[in-house]
N, C-alpha and C positions, 0 to 999 in steps of 0.2 A: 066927533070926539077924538083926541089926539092921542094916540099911547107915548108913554112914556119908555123907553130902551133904557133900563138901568147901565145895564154893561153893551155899552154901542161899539166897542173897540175889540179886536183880537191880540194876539201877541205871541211869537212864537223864539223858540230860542234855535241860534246855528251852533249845532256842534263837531268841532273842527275832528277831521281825521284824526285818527292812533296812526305815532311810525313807530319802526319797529327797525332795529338793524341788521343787515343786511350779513352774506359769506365776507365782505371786505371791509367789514364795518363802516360803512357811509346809511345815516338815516335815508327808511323810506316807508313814504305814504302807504299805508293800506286802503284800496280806495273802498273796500264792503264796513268801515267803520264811517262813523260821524254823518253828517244831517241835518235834519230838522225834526225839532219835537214837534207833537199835534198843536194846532192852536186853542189858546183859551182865553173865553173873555173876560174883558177887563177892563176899566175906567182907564182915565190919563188925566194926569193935570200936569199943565208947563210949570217949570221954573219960575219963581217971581225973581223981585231983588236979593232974597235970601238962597242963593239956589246952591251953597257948599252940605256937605255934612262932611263928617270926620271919619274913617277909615280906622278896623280895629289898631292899627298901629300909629293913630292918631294923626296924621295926614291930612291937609284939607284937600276935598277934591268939587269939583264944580259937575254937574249934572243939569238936563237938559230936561227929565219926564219924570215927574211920579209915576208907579204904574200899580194899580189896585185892583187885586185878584181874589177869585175864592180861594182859588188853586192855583199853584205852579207846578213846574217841574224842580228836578233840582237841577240848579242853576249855580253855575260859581260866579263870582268874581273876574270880568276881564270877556266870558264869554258874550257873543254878539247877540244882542237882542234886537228884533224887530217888530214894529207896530204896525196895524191893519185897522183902517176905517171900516163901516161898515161895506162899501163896495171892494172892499179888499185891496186898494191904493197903498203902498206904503206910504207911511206920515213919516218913519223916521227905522234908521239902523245905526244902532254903536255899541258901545261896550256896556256892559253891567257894572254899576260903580258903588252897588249895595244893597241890603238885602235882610229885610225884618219880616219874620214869621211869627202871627198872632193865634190867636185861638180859631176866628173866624175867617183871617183875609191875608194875604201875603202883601207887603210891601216893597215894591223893586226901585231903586231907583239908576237911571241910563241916561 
């Protein structure tokens, strides 16, 4: 009998360093901030033909993954998301291009 893997995918978010300025004022990295959140599973479905949505300031933008979670983290806008097959292979890494939060599931799209 074959089981079925609802959520077969992982997905994790990088969060870049905090700078902070410096005695001569030139930016610099603190390198004990930023990261990676834990991972969480999640569905993926590609792009079809329809693969823009619109951006709050009404912008079309093109997008590559749905991604469907129970849970996220908070996530903005622009930070890097990356996807993990069950063997833990990355399938994909880019920017978070939007971001719908439901009762039961979060909706990313990258």
């Amino acid at each position: 009998m074959a089981v079925l893997n609802v959520r077969a995918y992982t997905f994790f978010v990088r969060i870049p360093p905090k700078s902070s300025v410096n005695s001569k004022g030139d930016y610099v990295e603190n390198p004990n901030t930023g990261g990676e959140t834990e991972e969480y599973k999640c569905d993926i479905v590609p792009s079809g033909s329809a693969n823009t949505i619109r951006t709050n300031d009404g912008e079309r933008v093109s997008y590559s993954y749905t991604i469907y979670a129970d849970k996220a983290p908070s996530i903005e806008i622009g930070q890097t998301v990356c996807i993990l097959d069950s063997s833990k292979s990355l399938i994909f890494e880019g920017p978070c291009k939007g971001i719908a939060r439901y009762q039961f599931q979060v909706k990313i799209w990258v």
